[in-house]
VODORO-107127 format. One line per 2 residues: number of its first residue (from 1); for each residue y, z, x of C-alpha. Coordinates in nm, 3 decimals. Example, Ala and Ser with C-alpha at 12.3 -4.5 7.8 and 13.67 -1.06 7.14 Angstrom:
residues 2
1> -0.450/0.780/1.230  -0.106/0.714/1.367 $
//
This chain:
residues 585
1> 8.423/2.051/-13.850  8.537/1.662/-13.936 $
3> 8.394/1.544/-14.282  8.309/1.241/-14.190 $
5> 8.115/1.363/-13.877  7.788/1.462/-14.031 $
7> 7.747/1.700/-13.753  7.674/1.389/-13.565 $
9> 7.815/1.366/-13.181  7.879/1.021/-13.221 $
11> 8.068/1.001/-13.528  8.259/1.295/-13.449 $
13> 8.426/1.101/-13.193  8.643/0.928/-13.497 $
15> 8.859/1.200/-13.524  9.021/1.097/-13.188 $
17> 9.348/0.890/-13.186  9.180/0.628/-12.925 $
19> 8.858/0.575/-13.176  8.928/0.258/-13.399 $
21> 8.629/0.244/-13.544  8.689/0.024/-13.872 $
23> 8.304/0.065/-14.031  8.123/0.379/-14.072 $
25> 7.884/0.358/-13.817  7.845/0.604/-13.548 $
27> 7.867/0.333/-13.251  8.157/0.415/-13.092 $
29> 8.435/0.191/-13.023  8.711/0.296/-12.844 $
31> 9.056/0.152/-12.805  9.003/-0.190/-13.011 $
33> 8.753/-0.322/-12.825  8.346/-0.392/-12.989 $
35> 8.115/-0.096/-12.995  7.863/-0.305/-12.730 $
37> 8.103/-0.321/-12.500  8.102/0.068/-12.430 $
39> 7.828/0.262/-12.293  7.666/0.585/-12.432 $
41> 7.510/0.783/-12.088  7.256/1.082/-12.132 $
43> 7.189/1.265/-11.832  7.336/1.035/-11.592 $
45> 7.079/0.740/-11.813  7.278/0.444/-12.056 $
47> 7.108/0.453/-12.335  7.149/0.124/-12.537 $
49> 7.208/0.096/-12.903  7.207/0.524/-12.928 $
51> 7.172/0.493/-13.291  6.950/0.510/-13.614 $
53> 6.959/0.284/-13.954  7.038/0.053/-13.698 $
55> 7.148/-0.301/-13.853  7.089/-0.669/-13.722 $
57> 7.451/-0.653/-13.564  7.306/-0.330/-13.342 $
59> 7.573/-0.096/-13.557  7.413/0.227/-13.688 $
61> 7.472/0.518/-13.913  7.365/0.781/-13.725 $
63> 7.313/0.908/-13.335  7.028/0.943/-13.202 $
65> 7.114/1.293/-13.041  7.119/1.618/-13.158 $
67> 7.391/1.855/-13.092  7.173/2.164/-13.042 $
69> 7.075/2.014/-12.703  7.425/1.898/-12.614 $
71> 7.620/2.105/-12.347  7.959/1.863/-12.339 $
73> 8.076/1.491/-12.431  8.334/1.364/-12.258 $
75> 8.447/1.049/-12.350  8.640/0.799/-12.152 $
77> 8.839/0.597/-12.371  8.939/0.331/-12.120 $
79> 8.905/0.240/-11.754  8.563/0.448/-11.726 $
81> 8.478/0.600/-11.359  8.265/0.340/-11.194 $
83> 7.999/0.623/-11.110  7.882/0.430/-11.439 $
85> 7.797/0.042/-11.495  7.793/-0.198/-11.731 $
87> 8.059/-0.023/-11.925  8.383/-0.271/-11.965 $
89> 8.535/-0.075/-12.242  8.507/0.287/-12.255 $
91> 8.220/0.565/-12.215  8.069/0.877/-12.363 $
93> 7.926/1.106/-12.120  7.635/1.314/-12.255 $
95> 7.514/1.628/-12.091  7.226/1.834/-12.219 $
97> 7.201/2.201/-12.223  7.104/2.346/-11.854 $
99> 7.145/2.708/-11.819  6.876/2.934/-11.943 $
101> 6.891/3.063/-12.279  6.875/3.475/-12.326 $
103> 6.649/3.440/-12.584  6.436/3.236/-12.829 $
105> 6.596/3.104/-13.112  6.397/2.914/-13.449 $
107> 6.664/2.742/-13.618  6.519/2.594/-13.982 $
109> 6.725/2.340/-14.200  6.707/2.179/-14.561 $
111> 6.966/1.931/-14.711  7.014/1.647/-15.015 $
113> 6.848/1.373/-14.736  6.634/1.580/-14.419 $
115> 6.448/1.848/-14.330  6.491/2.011/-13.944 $
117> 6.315/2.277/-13.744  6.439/2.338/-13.393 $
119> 6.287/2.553/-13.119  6.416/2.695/-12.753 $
121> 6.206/2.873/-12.591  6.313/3.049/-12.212 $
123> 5.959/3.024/-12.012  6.112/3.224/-11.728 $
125> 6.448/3.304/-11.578  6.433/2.949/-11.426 $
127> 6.276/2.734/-11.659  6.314/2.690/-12.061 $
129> 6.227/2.407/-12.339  6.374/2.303/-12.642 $
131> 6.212/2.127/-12.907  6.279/1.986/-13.243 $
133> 6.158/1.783/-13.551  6.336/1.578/-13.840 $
135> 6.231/1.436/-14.156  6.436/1.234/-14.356 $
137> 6.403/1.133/-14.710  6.595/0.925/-14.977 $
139> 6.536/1.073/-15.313  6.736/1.367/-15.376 $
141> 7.034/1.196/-15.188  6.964/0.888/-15.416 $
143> 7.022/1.100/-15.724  7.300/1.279/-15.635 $
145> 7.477/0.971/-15.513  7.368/0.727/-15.737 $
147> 7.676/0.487/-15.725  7.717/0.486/-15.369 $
149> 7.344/0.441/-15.289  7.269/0.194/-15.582 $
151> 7.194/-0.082/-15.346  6.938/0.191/-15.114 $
153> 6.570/0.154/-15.275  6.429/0.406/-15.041 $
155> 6.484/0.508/-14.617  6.307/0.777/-14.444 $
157> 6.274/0.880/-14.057  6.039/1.125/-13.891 $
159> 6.186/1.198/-13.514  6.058/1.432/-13.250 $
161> 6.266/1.568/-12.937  6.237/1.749/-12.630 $
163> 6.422/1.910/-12.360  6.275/2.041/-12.072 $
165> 6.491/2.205/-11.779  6.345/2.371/-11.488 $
167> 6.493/2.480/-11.107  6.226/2.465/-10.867 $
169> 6.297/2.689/-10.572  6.648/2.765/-10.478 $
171> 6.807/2.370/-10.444  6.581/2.163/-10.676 $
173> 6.629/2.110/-11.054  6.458/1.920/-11.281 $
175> 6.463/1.813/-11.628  6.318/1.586/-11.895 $
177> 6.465/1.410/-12.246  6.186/1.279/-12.434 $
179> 6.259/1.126/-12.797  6.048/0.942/-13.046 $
181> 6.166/0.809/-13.373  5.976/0.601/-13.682 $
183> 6.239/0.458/-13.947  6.194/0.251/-14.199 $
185> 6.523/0.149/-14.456  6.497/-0.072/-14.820 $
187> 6.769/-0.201/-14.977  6.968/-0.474/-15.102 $
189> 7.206/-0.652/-14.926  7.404/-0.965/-14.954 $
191> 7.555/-1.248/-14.734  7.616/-1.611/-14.739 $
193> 7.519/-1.725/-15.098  7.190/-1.487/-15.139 $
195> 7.175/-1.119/-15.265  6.842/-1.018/-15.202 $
197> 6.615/-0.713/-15.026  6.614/-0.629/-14.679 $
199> 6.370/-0.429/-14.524  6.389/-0.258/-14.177 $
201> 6.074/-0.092/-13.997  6.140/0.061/-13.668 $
203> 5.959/0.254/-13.387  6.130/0.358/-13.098 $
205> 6.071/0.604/-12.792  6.299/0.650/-12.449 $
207> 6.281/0.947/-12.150  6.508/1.069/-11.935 $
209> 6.376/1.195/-11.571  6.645/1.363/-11.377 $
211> 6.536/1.567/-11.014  6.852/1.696/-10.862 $
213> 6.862/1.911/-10.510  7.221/2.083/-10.443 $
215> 7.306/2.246/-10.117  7.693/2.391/-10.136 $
217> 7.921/2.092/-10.195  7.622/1.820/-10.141 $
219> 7.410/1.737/-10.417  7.150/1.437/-10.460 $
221> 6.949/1.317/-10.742  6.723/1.081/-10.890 $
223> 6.728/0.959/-11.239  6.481/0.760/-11.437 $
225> 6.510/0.604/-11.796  6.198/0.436/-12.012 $
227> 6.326/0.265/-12.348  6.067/0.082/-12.551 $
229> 6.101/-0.043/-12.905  5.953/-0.259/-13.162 $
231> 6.130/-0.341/-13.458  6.021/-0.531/-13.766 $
233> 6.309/-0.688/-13.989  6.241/-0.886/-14.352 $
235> 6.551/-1.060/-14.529  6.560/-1.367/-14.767 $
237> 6.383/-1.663/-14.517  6.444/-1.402/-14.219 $
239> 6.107/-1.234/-14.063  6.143/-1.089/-13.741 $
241> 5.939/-0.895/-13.479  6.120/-0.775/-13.226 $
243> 6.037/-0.559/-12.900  6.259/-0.442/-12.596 $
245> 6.180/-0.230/-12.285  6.448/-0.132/-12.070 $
247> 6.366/0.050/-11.709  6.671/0.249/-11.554 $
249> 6.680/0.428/-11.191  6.932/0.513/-10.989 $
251> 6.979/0.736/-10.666  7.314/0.852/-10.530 $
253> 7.488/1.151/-10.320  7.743/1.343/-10.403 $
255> 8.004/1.574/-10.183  8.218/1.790/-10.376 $
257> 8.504/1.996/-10.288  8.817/2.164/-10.411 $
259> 9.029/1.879/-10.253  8.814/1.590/-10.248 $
261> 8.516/1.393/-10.490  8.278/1.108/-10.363 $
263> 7.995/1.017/-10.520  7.770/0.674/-10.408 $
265> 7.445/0.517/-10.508  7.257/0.219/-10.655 $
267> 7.120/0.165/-10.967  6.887/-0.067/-11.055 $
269> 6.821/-0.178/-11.484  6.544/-0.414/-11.586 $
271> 6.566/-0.511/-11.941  6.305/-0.770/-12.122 $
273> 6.348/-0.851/-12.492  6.108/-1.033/-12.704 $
275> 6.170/-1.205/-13.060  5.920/-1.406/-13.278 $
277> 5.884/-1.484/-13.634  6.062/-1.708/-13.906 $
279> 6.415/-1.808/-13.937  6.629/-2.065/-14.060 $
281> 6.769/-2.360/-13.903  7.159/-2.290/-13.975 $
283> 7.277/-1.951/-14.014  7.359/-1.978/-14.346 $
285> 7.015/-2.062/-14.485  6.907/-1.707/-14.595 $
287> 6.721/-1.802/-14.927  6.369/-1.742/-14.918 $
289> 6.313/-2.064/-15.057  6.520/-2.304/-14.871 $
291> 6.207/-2.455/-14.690  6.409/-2.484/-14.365 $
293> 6.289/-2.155/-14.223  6.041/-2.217/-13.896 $
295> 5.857/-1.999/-13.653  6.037/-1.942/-13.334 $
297> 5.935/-1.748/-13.019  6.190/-1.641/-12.764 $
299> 6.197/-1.439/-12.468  6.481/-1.286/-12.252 $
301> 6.447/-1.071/-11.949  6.734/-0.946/-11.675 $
303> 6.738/-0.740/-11.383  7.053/-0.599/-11.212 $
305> 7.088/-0.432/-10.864  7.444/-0.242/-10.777 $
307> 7.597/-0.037/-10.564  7.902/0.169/-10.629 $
309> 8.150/0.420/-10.451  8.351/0.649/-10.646 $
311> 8.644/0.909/-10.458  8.884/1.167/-10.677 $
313> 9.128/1.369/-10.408  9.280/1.629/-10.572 $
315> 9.665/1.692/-10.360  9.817/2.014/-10.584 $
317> 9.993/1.810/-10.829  9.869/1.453/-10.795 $
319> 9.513/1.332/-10.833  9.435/1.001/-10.705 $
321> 9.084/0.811/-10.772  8.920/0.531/-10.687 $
323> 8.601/0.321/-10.699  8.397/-0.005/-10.639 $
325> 8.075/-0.151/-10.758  7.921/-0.458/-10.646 $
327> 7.643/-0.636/-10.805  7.355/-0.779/-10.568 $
329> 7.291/-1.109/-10.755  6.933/-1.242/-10.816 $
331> 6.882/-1.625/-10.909  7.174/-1.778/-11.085 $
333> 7.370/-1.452/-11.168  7.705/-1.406/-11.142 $
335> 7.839/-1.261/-10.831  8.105/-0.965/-10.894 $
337> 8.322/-0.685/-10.783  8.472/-0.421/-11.023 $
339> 8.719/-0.186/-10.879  8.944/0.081/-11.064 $
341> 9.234/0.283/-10.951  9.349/0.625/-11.134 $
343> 9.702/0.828/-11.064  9.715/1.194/-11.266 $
345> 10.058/1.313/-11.225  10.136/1.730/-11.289 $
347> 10.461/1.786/-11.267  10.495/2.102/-11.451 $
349> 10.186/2.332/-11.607  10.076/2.216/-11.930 $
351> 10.207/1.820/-11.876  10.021/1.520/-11.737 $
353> 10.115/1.170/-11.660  9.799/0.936/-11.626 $
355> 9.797/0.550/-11.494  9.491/0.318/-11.436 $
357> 9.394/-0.001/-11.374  9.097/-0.200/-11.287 $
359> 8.857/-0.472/-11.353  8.468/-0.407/-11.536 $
361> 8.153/-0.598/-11.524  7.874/-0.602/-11.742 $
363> 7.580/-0.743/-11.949  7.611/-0.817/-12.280 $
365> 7.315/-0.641/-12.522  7.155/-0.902/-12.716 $
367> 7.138/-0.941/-13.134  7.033/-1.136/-13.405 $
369> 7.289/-1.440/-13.366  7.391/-1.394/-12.959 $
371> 7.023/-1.325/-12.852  7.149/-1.352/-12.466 $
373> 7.246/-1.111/-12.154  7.543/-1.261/-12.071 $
375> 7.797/-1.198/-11.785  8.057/-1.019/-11.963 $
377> 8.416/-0.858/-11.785  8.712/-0.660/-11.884 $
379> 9.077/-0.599/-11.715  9.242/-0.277/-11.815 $
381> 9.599/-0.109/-11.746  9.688/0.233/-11.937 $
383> 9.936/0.476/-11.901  9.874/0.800/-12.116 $
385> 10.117/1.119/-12.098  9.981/1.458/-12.245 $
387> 10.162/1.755/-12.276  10.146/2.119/-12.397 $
389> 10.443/2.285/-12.577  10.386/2.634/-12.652 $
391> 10.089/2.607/-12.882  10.118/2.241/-12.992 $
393> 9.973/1.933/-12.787  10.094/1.606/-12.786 $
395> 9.958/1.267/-12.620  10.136/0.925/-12.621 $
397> 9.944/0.613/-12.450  10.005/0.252/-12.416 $
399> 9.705/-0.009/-12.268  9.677/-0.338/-12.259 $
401> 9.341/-0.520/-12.183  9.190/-0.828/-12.167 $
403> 8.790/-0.865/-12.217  8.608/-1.195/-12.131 $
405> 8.277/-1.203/-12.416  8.084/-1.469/-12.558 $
407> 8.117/-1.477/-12.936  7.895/-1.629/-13.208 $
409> 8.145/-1.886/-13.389  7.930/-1.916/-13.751 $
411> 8.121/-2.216/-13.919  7.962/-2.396/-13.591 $
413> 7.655/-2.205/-13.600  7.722/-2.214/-13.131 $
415> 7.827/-1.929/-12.935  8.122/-1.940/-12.660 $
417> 8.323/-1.726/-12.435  8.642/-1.641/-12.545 $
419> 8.939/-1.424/-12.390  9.062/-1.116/-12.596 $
421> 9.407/-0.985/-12.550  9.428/-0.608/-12.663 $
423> 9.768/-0.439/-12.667  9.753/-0.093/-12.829 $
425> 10.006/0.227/-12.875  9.865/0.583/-12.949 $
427> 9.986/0.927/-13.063  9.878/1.206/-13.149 $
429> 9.945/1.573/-13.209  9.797/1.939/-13.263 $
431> 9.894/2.196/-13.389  9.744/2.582/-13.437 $
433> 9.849/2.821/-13.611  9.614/3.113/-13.722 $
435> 9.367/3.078/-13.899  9.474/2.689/-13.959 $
437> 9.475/2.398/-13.709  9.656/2.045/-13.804 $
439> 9.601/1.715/-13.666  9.809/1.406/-13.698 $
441> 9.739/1.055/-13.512  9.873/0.717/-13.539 $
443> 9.769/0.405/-13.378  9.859/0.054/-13.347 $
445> 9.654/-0.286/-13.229  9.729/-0.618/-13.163 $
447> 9.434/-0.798/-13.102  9.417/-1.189/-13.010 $
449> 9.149/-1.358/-12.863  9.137/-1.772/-12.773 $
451> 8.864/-2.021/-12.651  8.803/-2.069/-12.282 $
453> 8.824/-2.457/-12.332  9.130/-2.483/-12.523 $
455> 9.373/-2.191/-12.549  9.400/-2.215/-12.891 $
457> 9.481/-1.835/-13.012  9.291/-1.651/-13.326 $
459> 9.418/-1.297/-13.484  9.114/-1.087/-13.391 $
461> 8.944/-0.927/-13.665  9.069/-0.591/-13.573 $
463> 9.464/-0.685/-13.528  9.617/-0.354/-13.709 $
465> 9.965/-0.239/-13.733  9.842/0.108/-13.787 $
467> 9.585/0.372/-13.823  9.667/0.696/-13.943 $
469> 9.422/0.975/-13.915  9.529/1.325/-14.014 $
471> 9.303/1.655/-14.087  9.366/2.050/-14.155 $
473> 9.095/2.276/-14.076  9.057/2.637/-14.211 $
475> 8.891/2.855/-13.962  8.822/3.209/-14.116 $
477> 8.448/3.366/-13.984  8.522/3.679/-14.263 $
479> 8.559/3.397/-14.547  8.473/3.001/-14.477 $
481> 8.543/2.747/-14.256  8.633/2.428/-14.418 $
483> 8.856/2.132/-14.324  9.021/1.820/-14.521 $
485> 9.059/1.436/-14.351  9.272/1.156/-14.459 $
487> 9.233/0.800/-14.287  9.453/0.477/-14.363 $
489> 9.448/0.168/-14.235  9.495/-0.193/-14.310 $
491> 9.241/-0.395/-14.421  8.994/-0.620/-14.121 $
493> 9.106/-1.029/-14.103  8.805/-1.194/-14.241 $
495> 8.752/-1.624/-14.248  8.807/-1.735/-14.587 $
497> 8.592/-1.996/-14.737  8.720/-2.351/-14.848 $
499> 8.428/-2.466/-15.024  8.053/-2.503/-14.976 $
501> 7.909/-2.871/-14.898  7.512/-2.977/-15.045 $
503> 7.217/-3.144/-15.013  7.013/-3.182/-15.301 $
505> 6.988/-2.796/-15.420  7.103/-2.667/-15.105 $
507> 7.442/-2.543/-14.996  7.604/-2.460/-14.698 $
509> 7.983/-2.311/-14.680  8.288/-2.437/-14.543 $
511> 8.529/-2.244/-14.379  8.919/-2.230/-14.330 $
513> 9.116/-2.126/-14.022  8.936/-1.786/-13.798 $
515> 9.075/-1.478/-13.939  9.355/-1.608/-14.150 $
517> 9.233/-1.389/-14.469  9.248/-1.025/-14.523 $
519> 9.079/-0.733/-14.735  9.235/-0.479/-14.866 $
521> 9.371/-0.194/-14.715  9.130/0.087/-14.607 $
523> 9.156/0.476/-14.678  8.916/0.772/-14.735 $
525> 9.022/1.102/-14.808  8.731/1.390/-14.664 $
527> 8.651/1.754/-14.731  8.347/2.002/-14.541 $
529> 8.314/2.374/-14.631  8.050/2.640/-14.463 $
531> 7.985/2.969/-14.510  7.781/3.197/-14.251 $
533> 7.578/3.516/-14.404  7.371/3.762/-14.236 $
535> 7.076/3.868/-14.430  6.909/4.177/-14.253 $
537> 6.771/3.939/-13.909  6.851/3.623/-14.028 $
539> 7.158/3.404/-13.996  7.221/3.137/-14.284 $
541> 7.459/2.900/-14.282  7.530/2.732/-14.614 $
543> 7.767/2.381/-14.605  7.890/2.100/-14.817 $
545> 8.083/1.783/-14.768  8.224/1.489/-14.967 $
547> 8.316/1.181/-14.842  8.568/0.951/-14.980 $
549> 8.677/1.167/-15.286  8.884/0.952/-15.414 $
551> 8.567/0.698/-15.489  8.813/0.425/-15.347 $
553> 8.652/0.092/-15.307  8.718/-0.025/-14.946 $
555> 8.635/-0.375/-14.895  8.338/-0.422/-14.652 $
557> 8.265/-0.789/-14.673  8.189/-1.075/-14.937 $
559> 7.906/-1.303/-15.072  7.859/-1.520/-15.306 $
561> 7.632/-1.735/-15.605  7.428/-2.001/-15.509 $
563> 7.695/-2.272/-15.474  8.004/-2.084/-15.340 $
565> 8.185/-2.076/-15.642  8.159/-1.721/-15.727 $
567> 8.307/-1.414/-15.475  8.139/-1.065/-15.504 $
569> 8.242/-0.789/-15.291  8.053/-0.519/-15.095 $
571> 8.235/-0.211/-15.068  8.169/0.079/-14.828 $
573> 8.045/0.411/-14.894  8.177/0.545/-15.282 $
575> 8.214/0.876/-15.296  7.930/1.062/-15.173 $
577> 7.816/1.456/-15.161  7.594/1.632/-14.900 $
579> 7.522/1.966/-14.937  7.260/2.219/-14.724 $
581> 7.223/2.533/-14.565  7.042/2.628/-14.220 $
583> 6.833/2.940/-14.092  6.811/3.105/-13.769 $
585> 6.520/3.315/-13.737 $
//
């Protein structure tokens, strides 16, 4: 029901109090920290980068899942379960649909930008399959919106997926996750001192195996993950191929009971990456015709072994977990622990009383300027207190963390590790009352980070006194369902430019002190509407949207002329309308 969600899983995750996502991407980032440094799990499986229209910086505008085949997303905002690696922020846990359907269902769908067909299918009363196709095209969208897509020449996607979910015999289950996408995106973009085209071709495929055999409170399972892609990427002097294969398995036992969790295993990732093609020598040097641009091959692989032990005991009205994992280092990688501790206090019915604490390790996923797998770590202490008063619920939290990451420092074109101090407030409240639900959050950031070397302190880009999210849905089956969003926040801390130094006809900028600029404050006011009919056997379901209705222009980021001496700005999304109905056969 959120505007801005696009029926997307992802970006529906914004509506929370402990999203501060400050683009509009569908990566999630949770609690101030960078989307990479959470992990998006299907089916027990990370699955890296789980987005489409994805961008040089790995941020996309869309998820690659579809919430047909989603049974439940939980997300983890903070001190995720260590059942789970390489996630030193937060998590979102995906689970696909695995009970049986009653029946077969066709669902069709048409809209401004896609075209949709999806299929399920029960083969027997153990076994069923779900299938479905997308198209995506540019035109229609591109005429309805024609001043917030004025810089999109043309994007389309065709993308296939499958669920299939089988028990076999009385203790085994099974169940595949195949998906295969092709997506291509034309437009014009701008940075440093050239506006020019950029053109992104992509082809990607991943699988998820999972073979499970329960037996009362004990349950095993396998899981297995393929990811390949190859990904071809044309901007200014900038032509890149790029492919990546990732291999995921992991085995582990788990014993569960009304008083007591534990769950162990190992998993074991192998992840090779593969880059060749022109670029230029400085990262500023995005002209096509700066003659500095060279062909470059590089190649980066990793493979990580862990272990991990994970306990919840559940005594009436205190929960206690706890976990480890520990890396099994191969050549000259680190050698780490991560361990995490979690209280839930109940004193009364309806009220909670949450404290953890712990210490993450990770891998960082590589892009165009850090193209590296690099040791990255987190420490994280949260208190969160949620309570229910008669229909209204209310949360208050408080976290602080601290997250050890390389970052790519472009006014010295090197990349270092740097410490980032994250101290954040939240609150948030909801609120039904008939046929109308109200939602109100608030959030705060402070957000430093400093240099290993030298402890000298930088406002992080993110450092917000606020972020104010509010919505009010109408839920009426008789009539409509429709809801309205508001978001405010301040604007991102951005390094201003001092002046631009040359050679000849070339020019390369010159930058002032990290982060000591700002854009303008951000806000976007939201509205969705659907209606459902029934026309003799078939369903329809007719919706709308429109994003930012205001048509405020929200500073993204700046460029500039050839010598630095004239600022233009790139604003996010104008106003925009989507509008589209759906059959069910």
């Amino acid at each position: 029901m959120y505007p801005s969600s696009c029926a997307d899983p992802l970006k529906a995750i914004k509506i929370l109090p402990y999203s501060t996502n400050t683009g509009e991407s569908a990566n999630p980032e949770l609690r101030g920290s960078d989307a990479g440094l959470s992990r998006v799990v299907l089916n027990e499986v990370p699955i890296l980068n789980p987005v489409r229209n994805e961008q040089l910086n790995n941020l996309g505008m869309f998820s690659l899942f579809n919430t047909e085949l989603i049974k439940e997303q939980t997300v983890y905002p903070g001190n995720p379960p260590l059942e789970y690696g390489d996630a030193v922020a937060g998590l979102v846990n995906i689970r696909t649909i695995d009970q049986v359907p009653e029946n077969s269902k066709v669902n069709v769908s048409l809209s401004l930008a896609s075209a949709g067909v999806m299929y399920q299918q029960p083969l027997n009363s153990n076994t069923f399959v779900q299938a479905y196709m997308n198209y995506q095209f540019s035109d229609l969208y591109k005429k309805i919106n024609s001043l917030s897509a004025r810089d999109i020449h043309n994007f389309y996607s065709v993308d296939f997926g499958a669920n299939f979910h089988s028990q076999i015999g009385p203790k085994w289950f099974f169940n595949e996750y195949a998906y295969v996408i092709d997506e291509m995106y034309f437009s014009d973009y701008g940075e440093y001192n050239y506006f020019g085209r950029q053109k992104s071709h992509k082809t990607r495929n991943f699988y998820v195996t999972n073979l499970e055999y329960h037996n009362g409170p004990l349950a095993l399972s396998f899981n297995d993950g393929v990811d390949y892609a190859f990904t071809r990427y044309n901007y200014g002097s900038i032509d890149e191929k790029n492919h990546s294969f990732r291999l995921f398995n992991s085995v582990f036992a788990k014993y569960n009971m009304s008083k007591i969790y534990i769950k162990g295993g190992i998993d074991d990732q192998f992840s090779r990456y593969s880059y060749n093609g022109f670029y230029p020598d400085v990262i500023a040097a995005d002209l096509p015709y700066a003659g500095n641009a060279h062909f470059r091959e590089q190649r980066e692989h990793q493979h990580s072994l862990e272990a991990f032990l994970y306990t919840k005991i559940n005594l009436e009205k205190i929960k206690i977990g706890a976990g480890v994992r520990k890396n099994m280092p191969f050549r000259s990688q680190p050698d780490f622990l991560s361990w995490q501790a979690t209280v839930r206090y109940n004193p009364v019915r309806k009220q909670s009383l949450i404290f953890s604490t712990g210490r993450y390790n990770g891998y960082s996923v590589p892009e165009y300027a850090m193209r590296e797998m690099s040791h990255i770590s987190s420490k994280q202490i949260s208190l969160d207190w949620l309570t229910h008063i008669n229909k209204a619920s209310l949360t208050f939290s408080g976290y602080l963390k601290e997250e050890k990451t390389p970052q790519f420092l472009f006014k010295d074109n090197i990349s270092k590790y740097f410490v980032t101090d994250i101290k954040g407030l939240e609150t948030s409240a909801e609120l039904p009352l008939k046929h109308f639900n109200f939602r109100f959050s608030a959030t705060m950031l402070d957000v430093k980070y400093k240099d290993e070397e030298n402890d000298e302190k930088y406002r992080g880009t993110n450092d917000m006194k606020y972020i104010l999210k509010c919505s009010i849905d109408y839920l009426n089956d008789r009539l409509f369902n429709a809801s309205i969003s508001f978001t405010q926040r301040p604007g991102l801390f951005y390094t201003p430019l001092t002046g631009a130094s040359s050679y000849g006809d070339k020019y390369w900028p010159l930058y002032g002190e990290y982060n000591s600029a700002q854009y303008r404050s951000y806000s976007s006011l939201d509205f969705s509407v659907n209606r459902f009919f029934q026309l003799s056997k078939f369903g329809v379901v007719v919706f709308a949207s429109m994003t930012n209705i205001l048509n405020r222009k929200n500073e993204n980021y700046y460029y500039y002329d050839l010598t630095y001496k004239d600022r233009k700005t790139k604003y996010f999304q104008r106003m925009v309308s989507y509008l589209g109905f759906m059959i069910e056969l």
